[in-house]
Structures are given as structure tokens and as C-alpha cells.
C-alpha positions as CSV (number, residue, x, y, z in Angstrom):
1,X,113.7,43.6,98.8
2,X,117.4,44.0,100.1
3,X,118.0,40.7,101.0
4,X,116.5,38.9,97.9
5,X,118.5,41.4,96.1
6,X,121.7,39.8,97.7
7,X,120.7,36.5,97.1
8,X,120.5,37.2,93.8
9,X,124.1,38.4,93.5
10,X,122.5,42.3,93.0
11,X,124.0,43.7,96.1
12,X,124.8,47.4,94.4
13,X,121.5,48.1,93.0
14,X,120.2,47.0,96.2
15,X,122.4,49.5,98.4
16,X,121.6,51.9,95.8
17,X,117.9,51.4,96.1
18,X,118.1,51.4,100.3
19,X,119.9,54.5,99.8
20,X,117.4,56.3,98.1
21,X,114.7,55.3,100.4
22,X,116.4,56.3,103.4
23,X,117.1,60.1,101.0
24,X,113.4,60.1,100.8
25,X,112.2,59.3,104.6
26,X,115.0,62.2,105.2
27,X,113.9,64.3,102.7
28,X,110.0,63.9,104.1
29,X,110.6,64.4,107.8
30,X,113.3,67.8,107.3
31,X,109.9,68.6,105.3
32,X,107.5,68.3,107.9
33,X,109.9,69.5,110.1
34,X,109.8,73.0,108.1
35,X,106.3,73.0,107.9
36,X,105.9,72.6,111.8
37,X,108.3,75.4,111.8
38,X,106.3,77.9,109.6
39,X,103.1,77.0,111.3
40,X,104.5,77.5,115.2
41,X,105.8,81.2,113.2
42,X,102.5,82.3,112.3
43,X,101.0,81.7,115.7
44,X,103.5,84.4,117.2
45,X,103.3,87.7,117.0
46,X,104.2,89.0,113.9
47,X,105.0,92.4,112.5
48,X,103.2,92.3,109.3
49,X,101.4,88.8,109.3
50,X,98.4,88.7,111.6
51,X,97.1,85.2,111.1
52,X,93.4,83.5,112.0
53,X,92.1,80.4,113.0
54,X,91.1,78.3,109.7
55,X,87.2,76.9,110.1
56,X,86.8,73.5,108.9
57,X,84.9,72.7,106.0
58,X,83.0,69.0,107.0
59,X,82.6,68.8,103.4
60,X,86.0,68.2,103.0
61,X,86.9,64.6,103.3
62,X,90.9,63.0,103.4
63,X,92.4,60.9,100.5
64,X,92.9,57.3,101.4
65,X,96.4,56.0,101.4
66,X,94.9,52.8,99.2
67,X,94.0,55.0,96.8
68,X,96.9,57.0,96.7
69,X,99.0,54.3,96.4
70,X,96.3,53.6,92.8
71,X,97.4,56.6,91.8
72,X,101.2,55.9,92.1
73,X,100.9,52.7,90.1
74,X,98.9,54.5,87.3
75,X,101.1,57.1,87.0
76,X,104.2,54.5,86.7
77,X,102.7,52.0,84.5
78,X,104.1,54.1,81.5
79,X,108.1,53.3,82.8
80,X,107.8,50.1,82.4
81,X,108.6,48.2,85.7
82,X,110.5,48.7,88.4
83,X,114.0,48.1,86.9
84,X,113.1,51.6,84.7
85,X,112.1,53.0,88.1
86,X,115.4,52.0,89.7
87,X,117.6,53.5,87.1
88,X,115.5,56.6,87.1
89,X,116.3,56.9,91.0
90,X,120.0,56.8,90.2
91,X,120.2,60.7,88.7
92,X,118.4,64.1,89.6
93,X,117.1,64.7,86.7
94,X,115.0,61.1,86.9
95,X,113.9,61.5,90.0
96,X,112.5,64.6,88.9
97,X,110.8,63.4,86.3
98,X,109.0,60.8,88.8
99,X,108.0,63.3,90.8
100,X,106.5,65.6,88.0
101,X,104.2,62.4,87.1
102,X,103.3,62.1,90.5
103,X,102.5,65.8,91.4
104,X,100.4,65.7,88.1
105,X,98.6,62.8,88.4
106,X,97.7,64.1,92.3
107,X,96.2,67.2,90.9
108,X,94.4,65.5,88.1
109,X,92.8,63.4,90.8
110,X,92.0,65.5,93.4
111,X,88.5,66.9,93.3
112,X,88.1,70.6,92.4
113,X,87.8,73.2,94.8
114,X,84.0,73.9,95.1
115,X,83.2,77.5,95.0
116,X,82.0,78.2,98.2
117,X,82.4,80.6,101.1
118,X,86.1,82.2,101.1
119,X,87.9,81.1,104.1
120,X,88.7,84.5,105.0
121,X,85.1,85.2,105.4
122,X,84.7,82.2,107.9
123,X,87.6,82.9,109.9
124,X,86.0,86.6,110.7
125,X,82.7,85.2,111.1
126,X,83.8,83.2,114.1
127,X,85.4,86.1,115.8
128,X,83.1,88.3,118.2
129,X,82.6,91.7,117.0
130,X,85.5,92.9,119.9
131,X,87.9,90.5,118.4
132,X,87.1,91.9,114.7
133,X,87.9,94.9,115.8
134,X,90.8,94.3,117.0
135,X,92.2,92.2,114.3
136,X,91.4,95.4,111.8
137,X,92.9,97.6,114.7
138,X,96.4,95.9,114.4
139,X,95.6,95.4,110.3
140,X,95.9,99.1,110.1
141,X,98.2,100.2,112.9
142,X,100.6,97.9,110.8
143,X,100.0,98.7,107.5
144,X,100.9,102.6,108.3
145,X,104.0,103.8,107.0
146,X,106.7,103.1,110.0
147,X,107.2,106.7,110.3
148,X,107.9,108.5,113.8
149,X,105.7,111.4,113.4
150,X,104.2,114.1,115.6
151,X,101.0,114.9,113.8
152,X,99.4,117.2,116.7
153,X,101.9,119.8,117.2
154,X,100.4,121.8,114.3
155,X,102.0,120.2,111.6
156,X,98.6,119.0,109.5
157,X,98.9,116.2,106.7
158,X,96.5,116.8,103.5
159,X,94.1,113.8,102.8
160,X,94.8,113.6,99.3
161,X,98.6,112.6,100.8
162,X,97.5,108.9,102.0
163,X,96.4,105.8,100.2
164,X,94.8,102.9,101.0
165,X,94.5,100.1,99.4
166,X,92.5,96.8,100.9
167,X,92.9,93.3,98.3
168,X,90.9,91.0,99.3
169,X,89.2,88.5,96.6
170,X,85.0,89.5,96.4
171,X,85.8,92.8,97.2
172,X,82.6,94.5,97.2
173,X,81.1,91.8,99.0
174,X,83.7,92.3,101.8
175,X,83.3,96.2,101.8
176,X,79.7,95.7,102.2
177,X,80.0,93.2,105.6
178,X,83.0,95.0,107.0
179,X,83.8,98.4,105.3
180,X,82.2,100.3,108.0
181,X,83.6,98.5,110.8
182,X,87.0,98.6,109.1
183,X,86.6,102.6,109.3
184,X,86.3,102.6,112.4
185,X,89.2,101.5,113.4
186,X,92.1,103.8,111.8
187,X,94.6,104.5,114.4
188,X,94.5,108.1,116.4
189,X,96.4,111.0,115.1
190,X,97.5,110.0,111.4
191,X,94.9,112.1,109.7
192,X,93.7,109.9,107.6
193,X,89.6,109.1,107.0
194,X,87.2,106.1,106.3
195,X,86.8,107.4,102.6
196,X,90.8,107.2,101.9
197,X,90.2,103.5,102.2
198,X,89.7,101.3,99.0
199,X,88.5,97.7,98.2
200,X,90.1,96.4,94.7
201,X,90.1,93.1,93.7
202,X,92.8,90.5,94.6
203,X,91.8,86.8,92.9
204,X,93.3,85.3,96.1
205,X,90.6,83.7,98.3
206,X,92.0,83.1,102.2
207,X,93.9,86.4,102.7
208,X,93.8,90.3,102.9
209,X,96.5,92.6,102.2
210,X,96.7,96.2,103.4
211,X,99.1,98.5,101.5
212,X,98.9,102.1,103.3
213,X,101.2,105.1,101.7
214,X,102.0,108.3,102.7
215,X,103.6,110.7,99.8
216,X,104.8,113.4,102.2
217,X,104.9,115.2,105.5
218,X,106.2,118.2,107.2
219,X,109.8,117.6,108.2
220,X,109.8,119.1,111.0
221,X,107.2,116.5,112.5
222,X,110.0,114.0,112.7
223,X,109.8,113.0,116.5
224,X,113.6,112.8,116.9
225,X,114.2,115.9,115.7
226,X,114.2,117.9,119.2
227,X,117.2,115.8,120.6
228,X,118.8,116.5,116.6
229,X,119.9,119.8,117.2
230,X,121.2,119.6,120.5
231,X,123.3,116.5,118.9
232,X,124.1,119.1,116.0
233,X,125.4,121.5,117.6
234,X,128.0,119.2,120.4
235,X,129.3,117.4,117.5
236,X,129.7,120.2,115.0
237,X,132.4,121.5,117.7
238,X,135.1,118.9,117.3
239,X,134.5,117.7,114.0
240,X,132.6,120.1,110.8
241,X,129.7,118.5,109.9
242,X,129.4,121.0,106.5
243,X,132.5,121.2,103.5
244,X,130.7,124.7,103.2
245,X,132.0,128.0,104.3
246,X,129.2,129.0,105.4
247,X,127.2,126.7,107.4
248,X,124.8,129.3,107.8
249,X,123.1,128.7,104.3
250,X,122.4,125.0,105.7
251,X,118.7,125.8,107.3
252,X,118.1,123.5,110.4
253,X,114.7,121.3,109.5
254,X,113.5,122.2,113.3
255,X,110.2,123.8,114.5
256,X,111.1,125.9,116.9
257,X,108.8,127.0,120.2
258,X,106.8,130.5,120.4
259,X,109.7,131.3,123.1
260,X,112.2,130.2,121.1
261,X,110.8,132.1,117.9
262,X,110.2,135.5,120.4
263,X,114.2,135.2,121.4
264,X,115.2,135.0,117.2
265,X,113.3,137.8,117.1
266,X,114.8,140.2,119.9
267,X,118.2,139.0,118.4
268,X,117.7,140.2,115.4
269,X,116.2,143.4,116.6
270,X,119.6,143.6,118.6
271,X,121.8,142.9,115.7
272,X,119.9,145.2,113.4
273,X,119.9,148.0,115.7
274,X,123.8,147.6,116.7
275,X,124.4,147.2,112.5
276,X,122.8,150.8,112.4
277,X,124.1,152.3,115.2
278,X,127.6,151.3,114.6
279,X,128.2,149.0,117.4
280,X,128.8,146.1,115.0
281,X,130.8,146.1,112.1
282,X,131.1,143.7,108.7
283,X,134.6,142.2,108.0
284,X,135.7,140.8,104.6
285,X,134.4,137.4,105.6
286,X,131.0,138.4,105.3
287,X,130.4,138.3,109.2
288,X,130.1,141.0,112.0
289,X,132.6,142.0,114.3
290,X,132.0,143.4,118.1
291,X,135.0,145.3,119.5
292,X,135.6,144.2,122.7
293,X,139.0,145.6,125.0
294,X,140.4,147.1,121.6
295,X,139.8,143.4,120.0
296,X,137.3,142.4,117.9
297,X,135.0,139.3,117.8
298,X,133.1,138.1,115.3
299,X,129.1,137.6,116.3
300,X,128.1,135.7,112.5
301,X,126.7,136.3,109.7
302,X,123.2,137.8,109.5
303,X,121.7,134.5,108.1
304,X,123.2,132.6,111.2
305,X,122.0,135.6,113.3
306,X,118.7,135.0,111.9
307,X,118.6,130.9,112.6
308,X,120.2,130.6,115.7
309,X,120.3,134.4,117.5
310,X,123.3,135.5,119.5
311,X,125.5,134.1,121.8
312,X,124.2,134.9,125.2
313,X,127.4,136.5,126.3
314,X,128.2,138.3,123.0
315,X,124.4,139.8,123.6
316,X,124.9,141.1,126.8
317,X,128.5,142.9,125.6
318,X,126.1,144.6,122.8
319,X,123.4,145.7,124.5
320,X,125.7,147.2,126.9
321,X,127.6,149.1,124.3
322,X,124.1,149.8,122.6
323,X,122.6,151.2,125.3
324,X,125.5,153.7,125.4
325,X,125.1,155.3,122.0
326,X,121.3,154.8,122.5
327,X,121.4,157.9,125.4
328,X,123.8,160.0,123.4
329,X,120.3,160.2,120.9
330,X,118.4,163.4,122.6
331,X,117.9,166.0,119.7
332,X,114.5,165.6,117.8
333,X,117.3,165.5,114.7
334,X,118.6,162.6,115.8
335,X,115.5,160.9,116.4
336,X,114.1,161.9,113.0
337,X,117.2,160.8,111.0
338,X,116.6,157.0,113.2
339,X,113.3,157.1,111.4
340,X,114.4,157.8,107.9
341,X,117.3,155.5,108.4
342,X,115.0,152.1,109.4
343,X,112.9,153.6,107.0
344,X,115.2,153.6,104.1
345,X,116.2,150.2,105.9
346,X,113.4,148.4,105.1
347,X,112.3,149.8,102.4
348,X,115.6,149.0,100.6
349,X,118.2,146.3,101.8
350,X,114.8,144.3,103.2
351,X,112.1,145.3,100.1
352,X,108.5,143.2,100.3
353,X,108.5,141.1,97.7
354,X,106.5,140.9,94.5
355,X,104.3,137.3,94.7
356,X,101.8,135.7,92.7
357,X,99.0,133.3,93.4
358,X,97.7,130.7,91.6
359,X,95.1,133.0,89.7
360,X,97.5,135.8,89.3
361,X,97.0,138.2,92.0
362,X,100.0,140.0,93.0
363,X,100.7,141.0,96.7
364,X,103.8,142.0,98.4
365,X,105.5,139.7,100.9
366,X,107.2,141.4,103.9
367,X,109.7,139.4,105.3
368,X,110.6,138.8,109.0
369,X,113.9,141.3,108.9
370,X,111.3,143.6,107.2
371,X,108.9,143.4,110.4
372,X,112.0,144.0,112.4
373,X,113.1,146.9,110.6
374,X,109.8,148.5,110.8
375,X,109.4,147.9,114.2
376,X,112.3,149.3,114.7
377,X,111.5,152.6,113.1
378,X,108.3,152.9,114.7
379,X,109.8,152.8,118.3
380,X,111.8,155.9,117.2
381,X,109.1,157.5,115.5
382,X,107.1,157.0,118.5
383,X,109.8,158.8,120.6
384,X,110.3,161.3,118.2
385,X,106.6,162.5,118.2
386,X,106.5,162.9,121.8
387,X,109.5,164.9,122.0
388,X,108.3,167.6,119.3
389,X,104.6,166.2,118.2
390,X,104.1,169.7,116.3
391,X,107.7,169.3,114.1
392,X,107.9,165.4,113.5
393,X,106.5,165.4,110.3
394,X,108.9,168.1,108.6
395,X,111.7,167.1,110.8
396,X,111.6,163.4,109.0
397,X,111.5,164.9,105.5
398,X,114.3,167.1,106.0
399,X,116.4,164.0,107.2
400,X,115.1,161.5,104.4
401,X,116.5,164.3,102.2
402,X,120.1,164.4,104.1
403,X,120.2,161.0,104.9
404,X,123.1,160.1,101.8
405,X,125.6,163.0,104.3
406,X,125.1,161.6,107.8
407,X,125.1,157.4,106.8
408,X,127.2,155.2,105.2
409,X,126.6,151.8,103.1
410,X,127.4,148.8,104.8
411,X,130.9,147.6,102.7
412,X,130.2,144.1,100.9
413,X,126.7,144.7,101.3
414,X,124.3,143.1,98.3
415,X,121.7,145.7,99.5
């Protein structure tokens, strides 16, 4: 065709027309090149594609090039020869236009698809009841939320927090054949159950998706979390990590250990019984202050007290100073005005509080400095009864009643 075209004296629109050929054939292989591409992807791995074999339908037979070619000159008869065809080449918005005609007349002549088994169906068929498994094995690992989580150190996840959803076109049919099988195999530890899982309807034959959501969890079941604090803590002491005074009001999202829990607790104990005996004071700040070689340091705040304890050697200065004033208390008065003092303690600055539940029965609420406080007082009322069993009583009232001479409010205190 090109060299006619120069015999002819038409050597432009014959360059031009060699040109768009040689667009096309590179057009058509960068094409198949992509489409080798995509298909060598699905066969890897792949984080949220898990792809299957396609069965061959015999029924299916290829189009003939003759008759595509048919098809081509049908659809072009309308242009009106090839010299129309030509100047259509020339822009994008012909060559567009030819390829609309032929896309349309391909799908008006294609045959329909008949309506027979979905592919998906097929594909799983073939698979041995091991491999089925273990396709729906990595369906759900992969459809969970990608969430480090520590679901077995007593943090519990309600039921009604997950949903699954399973679209798959003939979705009863598919619940029916592998519902029970895709139960089965919901990954350890996640707390969720065969009934959370539901079929719905997705039109698309040749492909399930799994949509898995989870509305909420404990924070503290974060896995990295441990190493968090430790992280806090080392960088919190060259640069503040909080534009807050008082970092103290920040509450750490960690779940601490039954040790770690136990040491809080004899801290506070500590602190409380130093605040009562006089052995730490409160400073303008808001914090407590332990006098150390005529000097004093400052231990906290009570909520910081109460989230992280003391400092190991700050404890050891109070319970040595403590321990002190502790022996100086010999008299059954003494002992009796400790009583009414933790009493009055936990009775006042650390009241229960008032709660409702959901049908509107009220109950008081002790709270942990509460427990400590009381604790407190019943170590000295224990002491106190077995140094005058037969005057404890009456000693205790007389010191509830005197208690506004011999003590003192803590200054700043919202008690």
C-alpha cells in the first residue's frame, strides 16, 4: 500500500497511514505487555487478592480471525471507503470514533453469556477439601482488621463489636455449600463466631469479597504498648512531651501487672500515711514536698503518686522518716485519734460515690484511695484494740469529738 501510494505521487498520506499502523502494533504489544504483567501479579502472593485457577468451560469456543475481520468491514461500510478511514486516522477524536464502532459491533456479535455455573463455584470445586480450607483460612486472616492486638491477656471483645460481611453473587446457594466450612476456619484469638458471618448478595459472578470490621477494643490491648511506656518515660526527660502543667492529668493507656498494681498500691499507702503523719507536706504547686538535710524535695502530685508510685529512693527516705514518728505512737490516745483521723479520711476528702445503673439502682462506689484509707484505719484500729480491748470503743468517740484541736486541713486542699 506504501509503495503504490508513492507511485501515485501520495507519499504523505502514505507515511501518515504507515505511521498509524506502526502506533497501533505499539499500542497492541505495550497492551499485552500490561496484561502479562497483571496476570504474572496475581499469581504471587498478595495481601488482599487471593486468586484461583479458572476451569475451562469446553462450551466455549474462539472467534475466528475471518470472521472478525466480517465484522470490521460491516462496521466500516457506513464511512464510506477507505479515504474516510484515512482522514479519520489523522485526529484522536476519529480514531476514537473507529474504535467505538468496532467495540460495539464486537459485543453485538459475540454470543451472550449463558447462565450457567459461576466460575467461582468451579474454581472451589476443583480444590480438595484441605486446599478449601485453606484458601478461606487466608480469606479471613486477611480480611481482619490489621490491628496488633492481644486478645488473651483479659482484655475481652463483645460480639456485637465485629461484622462480617461475605458478597458473593447466589449468595444463599454459596452459604449453603460452604457456610459451614467457611466457620470453621476464623483465625484463633479474635473473638469472633461462625454466626457474626453474613452472605448478601453481590451481582458479580467469578469473585468473593470479605469486608471484616471491628468498632472498638480495649486500648490497652495494643501489643506495642509495653515497650510505649518505657519509650515515654526516656524521652519525656530531654524533651516535654505535654504543653500541660500537669502531666499528671494525662492517664497512661497501659495495663499494668498484678505486681505492678500491688507496688501502686503500697505507694499510695506510703504517701497517704506520711500526708497524715506530717512527714510530707503540700507546696503552692499543688505537689508534696519531703525535707531532706533541711532541703525539701518534691515527691508529685497525688494523681502522679497514684499512676506511677514513688521514686524508689524518695520511698526509702520516707519510710525511714515514717517509721520514726510511727514509734513515737504508744498511748491508746494516739492510736484512737489515727482511727478517727483515716476515718474522717475516707469518709471525707475520699467519699464513695453515689452511682446509678441502668434500671436506677443506686450504690456507692469506693474508690481505690478510699480502700487505702480504710485499710489504713483498720491497721490502727487493730493495734488499738489490743492495747486497751476494754476502752477502744469510748476512746475513738472521744477523739472523733476532738479531732478539729489535734489536726489540721491540708492547705490547697479541694477536700
Amino acid at each position: 500500500g506504501g509503495l503504490m501510494a508513492r507511485l501515485s505521487g501520495k507519499d504523505k498520506q502514505a507515511e501518515t497511514v504507515l505511521t498509524q499502523v506502526k502506533d497501533t502494533l505499539r499500542d497492541s504489544l505495550l497492551f499485552y505487555t500490561d496484561i502479562s504483567k497483571i496476570d504474572a501479579s496475581i499469581k504471587e502472593k498478595h495481601a488482599t487478592l487471593i486468586p484461583l485457577a479458572l476451569v475451562q468451560n469446553n462450551e466455549e469456543q474462539p472467534v475466528d480471525g475471518a470472521q472478525v475481520r466480517e465484522w470490521a468491514k460491516d462496521a466500516f461500510k457506513d464511512f464510506g471507503g477507505s479515504k474516510t478511514l484515512f482522514g479519520k486516522l489523522q485526529d484522536e477524536e476519529g480514531q476514537e470514533e473507529l474504535l467505538s464502532k468496532l467495540r460495539a459491533k464486537a459485543v453485538q456479535q459475540l454470543p451472550r453469556q449463558t447462565q450457567g455455573t459461576d466460575p467461582l463455584l468451579s474454581a472451589l470445586a476443583a480444590l480438595t477439601p484441605d486446599e478449601q480450607r485453606e484458601k478461606f483460612r487466608q480469606l479471613l486472616q486477611r480480611a481482619m482488621p490489621w490491628t496488633p492486638l492481644n486478645l488473651t491477656g483479659g482484655f475481652g471483645i463483645g460480639k456485637d463489636r465485629y461484622t462480617c460481611l461475605v458478597g458473593v453473587q447466589d449468595a444463599n446457594e454459596f452459604k449453603r455449600t460452604y457456610g459451614a466450612m467457611l466457620g470453621q476456619c476464623l483465625p484463633q484469638g479474635t473473638g469472633m463466631t461462625a454466626g457474626q458471618i453474613q452472605f448478601v448478595e453481590s451481582g458479580t459472578p467469578g469473585k468473593l469479597i470479605c469486608f471484616t470490621e471491628l468498632s472498638g477494643f480495649p486500648l490497652p490491648a495494643l501489643t506495642p504498648l509495653p515497650t510505649y511506656l518505657a519509650s515515654y518515660r526516656k524521652e519525656s526527660t530531654t524533651i516535654p512531651l505535654h504543653s500541660h502543667k500537669r502531666i499528671s492529668q494525662f492517664v497512661q493507656p497501659i495495663q499494668f501487672t498484678q505486681e505492678q498494681y500491688r507496688q501502686f498500691a503500697e505507694d499510695f499507702k506510703l504517701y497517704l500515711h506520711a500526708v497524715v503523719m506530717g512527714v510530707l507536706r503540700r507546696n503552692p504547686s499543688e505537689r508534696y514536698e519531703l525535707m531532706i538535710d533541711q532541703d525539701y524535695f518534691s515527691v508529685g502530685d497525688e494523681f502522679a503518686i497514684r499512676q506511677n508510685g514513688l521514686n524508689q529512693l524518695q520511698r526509702k527516705d520516707i519510710e525511714d522518716q515514717l517509721r520514726q514518728r510511727y514509734e513515737q505512737l504508744r498511748s491508746p490516745q494516739q492510736l484512737a485519734a489515727m482511727v478517727a483521723l483515716f476515718e474522717d479520711l475516707r469518709r471525707g476528702a475520699y467519699k464513695p460515690q453515689m452511682r446509678q445503673d441502668e434500671i436506677g439502682v443506686s450504690s456507692l462506689y469506693q474508690t481505690f484511695p478510699y480502700k487505702i484509707a480504710e485499710l489504713l484505719k483498720n491497721e490502727y484500729d487493730n493495734r488499738l484494740k489490743r492495747q486497751a480491748p476494754d476502752n477502744a470503743e469510748r476512746l475513738v468517740e472521744q477523739a472523733r469529738a476532738l479531732l478539729q484541736q489535734f489536726t489540721e486541713p491540708v492547705s490547697g486542699s479541694r477536700a
